[in-house]
C-alpha positions as CSV (number, residue, x, y, z in Angstrom):
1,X,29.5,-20.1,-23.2
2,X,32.0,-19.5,-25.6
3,X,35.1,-20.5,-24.0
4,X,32.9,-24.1,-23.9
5,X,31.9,-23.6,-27.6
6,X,35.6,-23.2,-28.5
7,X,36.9,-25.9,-27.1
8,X,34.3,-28.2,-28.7
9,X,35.0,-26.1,-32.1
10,X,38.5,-26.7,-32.1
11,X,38.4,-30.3,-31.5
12,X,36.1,-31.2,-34.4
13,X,37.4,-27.8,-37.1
14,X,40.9,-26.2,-38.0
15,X,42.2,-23.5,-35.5
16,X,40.6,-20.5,-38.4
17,X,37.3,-21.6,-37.9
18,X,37.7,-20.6,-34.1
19,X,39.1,-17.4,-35.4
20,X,36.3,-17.2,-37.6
21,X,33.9,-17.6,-35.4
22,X,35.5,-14.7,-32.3
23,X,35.9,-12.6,-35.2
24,X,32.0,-13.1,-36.0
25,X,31.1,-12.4,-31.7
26,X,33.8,-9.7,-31.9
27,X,32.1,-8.2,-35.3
28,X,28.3,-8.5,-33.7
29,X,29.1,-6.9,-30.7
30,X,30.4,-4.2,-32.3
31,X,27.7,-3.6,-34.1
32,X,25.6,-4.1,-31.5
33,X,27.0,-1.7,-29.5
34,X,27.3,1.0,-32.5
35,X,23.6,0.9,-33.1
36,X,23.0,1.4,-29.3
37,X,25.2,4.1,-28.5
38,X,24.0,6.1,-32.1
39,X,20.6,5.3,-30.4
40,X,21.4,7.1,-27.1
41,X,23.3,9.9,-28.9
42,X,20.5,10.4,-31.2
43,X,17.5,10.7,-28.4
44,X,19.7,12.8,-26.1
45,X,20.0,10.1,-23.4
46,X,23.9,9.5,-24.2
47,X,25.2,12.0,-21.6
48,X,23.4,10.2,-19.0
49,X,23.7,6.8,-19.8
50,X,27.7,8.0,-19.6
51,X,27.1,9.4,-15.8
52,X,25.2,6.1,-14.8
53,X,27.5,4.3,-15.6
54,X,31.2,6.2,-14.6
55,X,29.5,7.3,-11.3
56,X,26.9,5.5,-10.4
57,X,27.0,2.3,-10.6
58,X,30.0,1.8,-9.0
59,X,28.7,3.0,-5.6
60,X,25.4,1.0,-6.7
61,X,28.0,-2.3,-6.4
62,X,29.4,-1.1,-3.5
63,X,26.0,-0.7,-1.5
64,X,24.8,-4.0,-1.2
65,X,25.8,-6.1,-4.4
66,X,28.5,-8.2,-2.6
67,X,27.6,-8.1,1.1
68,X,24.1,-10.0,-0.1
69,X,26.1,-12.9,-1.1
70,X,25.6,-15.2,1.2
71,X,22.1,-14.8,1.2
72,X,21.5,-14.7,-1.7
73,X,23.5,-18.3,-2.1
74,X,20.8,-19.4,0.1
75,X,17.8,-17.4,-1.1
76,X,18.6,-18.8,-4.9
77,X,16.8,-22.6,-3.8
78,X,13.7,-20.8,-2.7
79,X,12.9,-17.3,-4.9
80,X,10.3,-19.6,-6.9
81,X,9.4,-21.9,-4.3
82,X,8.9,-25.1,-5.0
83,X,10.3,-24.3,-9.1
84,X,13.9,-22.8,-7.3
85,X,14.5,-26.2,-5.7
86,X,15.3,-27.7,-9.2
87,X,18.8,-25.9,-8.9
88,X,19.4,-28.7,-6.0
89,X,19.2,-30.9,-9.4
90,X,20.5,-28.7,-12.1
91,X,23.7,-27.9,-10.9
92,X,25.5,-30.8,-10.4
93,X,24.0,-32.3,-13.7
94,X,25.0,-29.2,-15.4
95,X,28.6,-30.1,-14.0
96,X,28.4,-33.6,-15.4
97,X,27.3,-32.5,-18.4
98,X,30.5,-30.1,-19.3
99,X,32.8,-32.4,-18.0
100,X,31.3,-35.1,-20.2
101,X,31.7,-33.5,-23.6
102,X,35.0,-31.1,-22.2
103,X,36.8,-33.8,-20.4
104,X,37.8,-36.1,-23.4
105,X,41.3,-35.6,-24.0
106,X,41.3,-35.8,-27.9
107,X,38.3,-36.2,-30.7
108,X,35.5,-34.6,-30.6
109,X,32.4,-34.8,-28.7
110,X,29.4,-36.1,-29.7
111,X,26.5,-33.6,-31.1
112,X,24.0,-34.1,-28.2
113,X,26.6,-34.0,-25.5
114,X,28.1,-31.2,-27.1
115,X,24.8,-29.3,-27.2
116,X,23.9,-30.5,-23.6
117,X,27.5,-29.1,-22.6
118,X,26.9,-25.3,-24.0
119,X,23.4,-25.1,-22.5
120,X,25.2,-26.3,-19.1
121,X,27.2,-23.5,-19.1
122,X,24.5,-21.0,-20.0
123,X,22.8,-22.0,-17.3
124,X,26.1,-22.1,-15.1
125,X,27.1,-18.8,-16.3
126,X,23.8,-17.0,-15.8
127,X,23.5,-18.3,-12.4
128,X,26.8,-16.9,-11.5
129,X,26.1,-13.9,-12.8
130,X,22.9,-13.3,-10.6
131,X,24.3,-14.6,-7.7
132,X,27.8,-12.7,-7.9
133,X,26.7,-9.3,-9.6
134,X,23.0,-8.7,-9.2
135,X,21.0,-7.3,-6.3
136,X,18.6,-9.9,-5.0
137,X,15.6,-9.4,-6.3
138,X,13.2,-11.9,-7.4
139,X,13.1,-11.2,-10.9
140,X,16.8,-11.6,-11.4
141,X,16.6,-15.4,-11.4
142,X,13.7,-16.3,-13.7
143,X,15.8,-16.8,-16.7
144,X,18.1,-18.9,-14.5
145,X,15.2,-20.9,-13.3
146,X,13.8,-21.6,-16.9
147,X,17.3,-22.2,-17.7
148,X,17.4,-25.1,-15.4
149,X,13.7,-26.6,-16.8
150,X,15.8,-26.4,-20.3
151,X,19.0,-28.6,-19.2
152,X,16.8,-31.3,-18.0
153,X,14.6,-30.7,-21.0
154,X,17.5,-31.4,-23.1
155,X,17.5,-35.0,-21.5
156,X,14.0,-35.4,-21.9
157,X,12.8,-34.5,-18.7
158,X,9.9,-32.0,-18.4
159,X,9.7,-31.3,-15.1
160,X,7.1,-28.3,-15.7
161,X,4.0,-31.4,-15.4
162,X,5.3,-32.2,-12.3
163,X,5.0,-28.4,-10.8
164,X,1.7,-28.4,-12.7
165,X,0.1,-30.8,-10.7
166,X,1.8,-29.7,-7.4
167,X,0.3,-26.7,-7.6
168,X,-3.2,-28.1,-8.9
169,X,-2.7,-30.4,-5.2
170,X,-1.8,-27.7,-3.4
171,X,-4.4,-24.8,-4.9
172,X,-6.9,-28.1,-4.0
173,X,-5.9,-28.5,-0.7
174,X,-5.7,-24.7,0.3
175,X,-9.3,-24.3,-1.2
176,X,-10.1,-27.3,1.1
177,X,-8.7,-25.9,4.1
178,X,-10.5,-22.7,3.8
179,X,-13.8,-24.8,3.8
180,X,-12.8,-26.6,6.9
181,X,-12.5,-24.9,10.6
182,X,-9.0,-24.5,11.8
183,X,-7.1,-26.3,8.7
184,X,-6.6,-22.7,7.2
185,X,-4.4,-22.1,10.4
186,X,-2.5,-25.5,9.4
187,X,-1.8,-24.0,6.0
188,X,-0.6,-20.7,7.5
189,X,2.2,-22.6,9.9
190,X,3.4,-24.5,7.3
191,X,3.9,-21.6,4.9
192,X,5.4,-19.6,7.6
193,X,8.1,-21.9,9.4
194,X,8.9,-23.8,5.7
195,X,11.1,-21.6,3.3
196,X,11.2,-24.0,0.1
197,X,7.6,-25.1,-0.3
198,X,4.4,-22.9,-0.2
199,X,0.8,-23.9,0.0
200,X,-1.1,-21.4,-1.9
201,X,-3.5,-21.0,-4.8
202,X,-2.2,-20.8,-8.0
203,X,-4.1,-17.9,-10.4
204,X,-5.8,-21.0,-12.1
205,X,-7.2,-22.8,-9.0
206,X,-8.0,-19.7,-7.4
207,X,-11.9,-19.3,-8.2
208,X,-12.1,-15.5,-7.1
209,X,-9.5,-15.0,-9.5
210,X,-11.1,-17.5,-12.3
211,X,-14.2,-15.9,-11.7
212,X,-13.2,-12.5,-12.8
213,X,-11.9,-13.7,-16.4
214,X,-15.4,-12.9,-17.4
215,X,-15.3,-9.5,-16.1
216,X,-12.1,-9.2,-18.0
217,X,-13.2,-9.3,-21.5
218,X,-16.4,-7.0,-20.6
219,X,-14.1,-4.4,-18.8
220,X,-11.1,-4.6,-19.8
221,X,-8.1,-3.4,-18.1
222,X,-10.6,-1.5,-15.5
223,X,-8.5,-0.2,-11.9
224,X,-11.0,-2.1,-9.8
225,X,-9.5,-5.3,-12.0
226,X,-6.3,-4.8,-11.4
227,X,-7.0,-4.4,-7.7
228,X,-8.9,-7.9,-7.8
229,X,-6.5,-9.7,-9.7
230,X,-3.1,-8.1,-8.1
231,X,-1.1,-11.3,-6.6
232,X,1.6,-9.2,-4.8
233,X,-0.8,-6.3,-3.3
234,X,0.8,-5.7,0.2
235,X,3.8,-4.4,-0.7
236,X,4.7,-0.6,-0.9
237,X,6.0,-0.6,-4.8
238,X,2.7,-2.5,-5.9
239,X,0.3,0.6,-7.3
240,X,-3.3,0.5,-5.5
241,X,-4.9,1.1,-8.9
242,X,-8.3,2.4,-8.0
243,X,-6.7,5.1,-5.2
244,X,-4.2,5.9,-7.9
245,X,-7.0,6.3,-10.7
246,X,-8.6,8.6,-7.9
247,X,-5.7,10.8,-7.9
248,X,-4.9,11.0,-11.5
249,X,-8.7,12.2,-11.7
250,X,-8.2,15.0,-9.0
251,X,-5.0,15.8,-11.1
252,X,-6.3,16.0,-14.7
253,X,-8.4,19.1,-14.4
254,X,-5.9,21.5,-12.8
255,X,-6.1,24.7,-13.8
256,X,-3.2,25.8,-15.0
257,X,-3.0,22.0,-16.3
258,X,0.0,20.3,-15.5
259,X,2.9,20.3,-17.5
260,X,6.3,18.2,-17.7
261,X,8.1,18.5,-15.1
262,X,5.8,19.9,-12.7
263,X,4.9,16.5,-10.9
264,X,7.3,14.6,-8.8
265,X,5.7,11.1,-8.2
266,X,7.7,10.7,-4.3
267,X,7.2,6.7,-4.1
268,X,7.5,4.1,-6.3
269,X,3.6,3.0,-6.0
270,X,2.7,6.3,-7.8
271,X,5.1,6.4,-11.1
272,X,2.3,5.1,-13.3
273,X,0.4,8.9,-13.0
274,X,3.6,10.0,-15.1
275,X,1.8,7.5,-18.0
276,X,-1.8,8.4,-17.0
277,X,-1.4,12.0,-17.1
278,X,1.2,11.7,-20.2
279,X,3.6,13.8,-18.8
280,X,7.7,13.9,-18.2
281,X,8.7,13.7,-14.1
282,X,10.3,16.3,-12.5
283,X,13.7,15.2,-12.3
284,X,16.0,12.3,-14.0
285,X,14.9,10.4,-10.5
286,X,12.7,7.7,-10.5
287,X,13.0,5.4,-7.4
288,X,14.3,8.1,-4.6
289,X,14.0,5.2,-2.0
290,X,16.8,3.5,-4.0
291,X,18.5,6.5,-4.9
292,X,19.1,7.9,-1.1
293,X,20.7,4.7,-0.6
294,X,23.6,6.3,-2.5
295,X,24.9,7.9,0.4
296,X,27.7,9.9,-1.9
297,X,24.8,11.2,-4.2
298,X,22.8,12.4,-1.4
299,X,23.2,15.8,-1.9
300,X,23.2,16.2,-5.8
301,X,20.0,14.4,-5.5
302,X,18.7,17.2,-3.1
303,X,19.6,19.6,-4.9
304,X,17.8,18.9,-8.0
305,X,14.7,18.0,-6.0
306,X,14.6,21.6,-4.6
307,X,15.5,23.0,-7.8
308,X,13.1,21.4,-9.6
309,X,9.4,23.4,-11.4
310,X,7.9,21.0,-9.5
311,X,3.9,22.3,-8.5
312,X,2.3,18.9,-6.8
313,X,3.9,15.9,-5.2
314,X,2.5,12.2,-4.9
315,X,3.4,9.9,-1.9
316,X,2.7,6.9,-0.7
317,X,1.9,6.6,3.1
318,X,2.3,2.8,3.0
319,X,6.0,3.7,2.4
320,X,6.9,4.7,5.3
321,X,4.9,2.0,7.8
322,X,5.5,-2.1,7.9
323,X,1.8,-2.3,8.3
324,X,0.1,-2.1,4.7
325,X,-3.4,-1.7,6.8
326,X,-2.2,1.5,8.6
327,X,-1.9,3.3,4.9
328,X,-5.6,3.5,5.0
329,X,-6.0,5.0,8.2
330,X,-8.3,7.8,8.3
331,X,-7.1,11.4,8.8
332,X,-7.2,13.1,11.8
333,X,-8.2,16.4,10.5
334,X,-10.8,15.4,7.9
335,X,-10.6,12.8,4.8
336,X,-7.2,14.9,3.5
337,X,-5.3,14.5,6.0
338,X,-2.2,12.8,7.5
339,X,-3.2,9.4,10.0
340,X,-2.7,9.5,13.7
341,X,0.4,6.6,13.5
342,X,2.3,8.9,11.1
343,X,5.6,10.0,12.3
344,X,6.3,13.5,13.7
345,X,10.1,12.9,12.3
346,X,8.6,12.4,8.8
347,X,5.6,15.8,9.0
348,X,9.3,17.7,9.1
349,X,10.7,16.9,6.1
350,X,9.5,17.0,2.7
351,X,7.2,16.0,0.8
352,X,5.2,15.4,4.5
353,X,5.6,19.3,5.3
354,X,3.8,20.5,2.1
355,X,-0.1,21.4,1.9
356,X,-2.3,18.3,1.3
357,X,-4.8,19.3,-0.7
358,X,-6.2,15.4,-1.5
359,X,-6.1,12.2,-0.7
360,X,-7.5,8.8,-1.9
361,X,-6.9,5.7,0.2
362,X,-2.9,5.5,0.9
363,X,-1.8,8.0,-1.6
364,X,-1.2,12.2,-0.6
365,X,-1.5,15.0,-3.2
366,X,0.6,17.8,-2.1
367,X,0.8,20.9,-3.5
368,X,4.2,22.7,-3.4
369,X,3.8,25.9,-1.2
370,X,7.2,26.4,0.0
371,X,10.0,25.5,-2.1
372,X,11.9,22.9,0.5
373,X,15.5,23.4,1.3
374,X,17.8,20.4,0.7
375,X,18.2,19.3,4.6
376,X,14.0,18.3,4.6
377,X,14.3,16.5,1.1
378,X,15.0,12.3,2.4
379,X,13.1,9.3,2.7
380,X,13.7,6.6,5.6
381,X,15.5,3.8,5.0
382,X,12.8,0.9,4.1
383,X,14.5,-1.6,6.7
384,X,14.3,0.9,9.2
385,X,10.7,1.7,9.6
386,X,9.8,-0.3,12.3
387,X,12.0,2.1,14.4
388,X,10.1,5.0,13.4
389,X,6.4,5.5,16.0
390,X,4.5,8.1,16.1
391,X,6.2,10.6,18.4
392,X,9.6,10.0,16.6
């Protein structure tokens, strides 16, 4: 963006006002950065922050970052389906538009081009940098995405009425199927074999989901809510709020209470307790699923884990299974127990080979018995699961 705003600066100014103006980014970055790092220093977070970034993140490039690529080159046209296939659009106009205002050879552009021309390659420049340098995860590309509405906004094209009654058709037509025998099945084939446009209901022509506004105001941000309104539910990092309220009500009146450091939430369903319960985790690790993807950190990781004062441990038995249904399975021993489907390779290791001494829906409470040795302390890889049946 400021390579483009130079060029368009020096065209229409003297060569000191471009100095002027790197000295200016130069000067508040600076600052930016001063304040920041003072702010790190100054909460104790500094050291850390250092060993994130020297030793971590490199490996965290090297595991994934560039081999997603080319998938991610085709994944960008449908993350927002049908809002990522505006890219299609935005790209080559965001092209036009720099080489319109950067591809006069002398005086200087006009003010609207010019404009058009920076926005162009903010978009240009953010979509890059998601594509090239981030993992591919949804949210990386929304800024890209409302970056795109923005470049056709600045020609007076507002696209977002357009999606706005797509997805009023499309919530009409999905609420029609579902009145109709066999058109739901229609629905479900063309949402499975298309990859760039989805028939669903949008929040706001959903009625079970206008329906609970009411509730809302009465209730207020009330598990059972959250449960009811949840638009990504069957997924493993998505919190089952009313199971997890269960738990952090089994947890509260521990005696001794618990204190920092003396819970380890295993999955990443169960790290809101930490906020519930309003205490620190056991260990700097959050996300261990992500973090035992760092094959090199393996055993440091371990080694904290056993180390740790750590007196209960959460987990998540719709981790470890493809099937979201089977996390509710019941127990084989009585309501606080372990399924039938889970896998004798996982009861080994930890946090599966410790006591259970609850259990609410898909979520374990086990309490710490036997410190565990660093060889039991992993977590299956989440791509691999479908490898992993009961006797394995």
């Amino acid at each position: 963006v400021w390579a483009v705003s130079v060029v368009l600066l020096r065209r229409a100014r003297p060569g000191r006002a471009v100095a002027a103006d790197a000295a200016g980014i130069v000067a508040g970055g600076l600052l930016a950065g001063v304040l920041g790092v003072a702010w790190l220093a100054g909460t104790g977070a500094w050291p850390y922050f250092w060993d994130v970034f020297t030793r971590w993140n490199p490996e965290y490039m090297r595991t994934g970052v560039w081999d997603e690529i080319p998938a991610k080159t085709e994944w960008g046209f449908w993350y927002f389906r049908p809002w990522s296939l505006i890219h299609l659009v935005v790209l080559p106009l965001a092209g036009v538009d720099l080489w319109a205002a950067l591809g006069r050879s002398r005086g200087p552009a006009q003010a609207p081009a010019a404009a058009r021309a920076v926005l162009a390659a903010l978009y240009l420049g953010w979509f890059a940098q998601a594509l090239i340098l981030q993992r591919g995860f949804d949210y990386v590309h929304v800024p890209e995405t409302i970056l795109a509405m923005a470049v056709l906004a600045a020609r007076g094209w507002a696209v977002g009425f357009l999606y706005l009654m797509w997805f009023a058709a499309a919530g009409g037509l999905v609420a029609l199927a579902a009145a109709i025998p066999g058109a739901t099945r229609v629905v479900e084939e063309v949402n499975g074999t298309n990859h760039y446009l989805r028939l669903e209901h949008h929040p706001l022509t959903d009625p079970k989901i206008v329906g609970l506004w009411s509730r809302c105001w009465r209730e207020g941000s009330s598990p059972r809510l959250r449960d009811q309104l949840a638009q990504h539910a069957n997924i493993h990092c998505t919190a089952g709020w009313e199971d997890l309220d269960a738990v952090a009500r089994f947890l509260r009146p521990l005696a001794p209470p618990l204190r920092d450091r003396e819970l380890t939430c295993w999955h990443d369903s169960t790290h809101p307790l930490y906020l519930m319960l309003g205490i620190d985790p056991s260990t700097r690790y959050m996300h261990f699923g992500t973090v035992f993807t760092f094959r090199g950190k393996v055993a440091e990781v371990r080694t904290e884990v056993a180390n740790s004062p750590q007196r209960y441990v959460v987990s998540d038995l719709r981790r470890i299974t493809w099937n979201p249904d089977r996390a509710n399975a019941p127990g084989t021993a009585g309501p606080h127990s372990y399924p039938a489907w889970l896998p004798k390779s996982q009861r080994r290791v930890f946090p599966w080979n410790q006591p259970v001494v609850f259990r609410s829906g898909r979520y374990v409470v086990h309490k710490v018995t036997t410190p565990p040795t660093a060889d039991e302390i992993d977590i299956p890889d989440w791509y691999h699961l479908d490898e992993l049946g009961p006797g394995e």
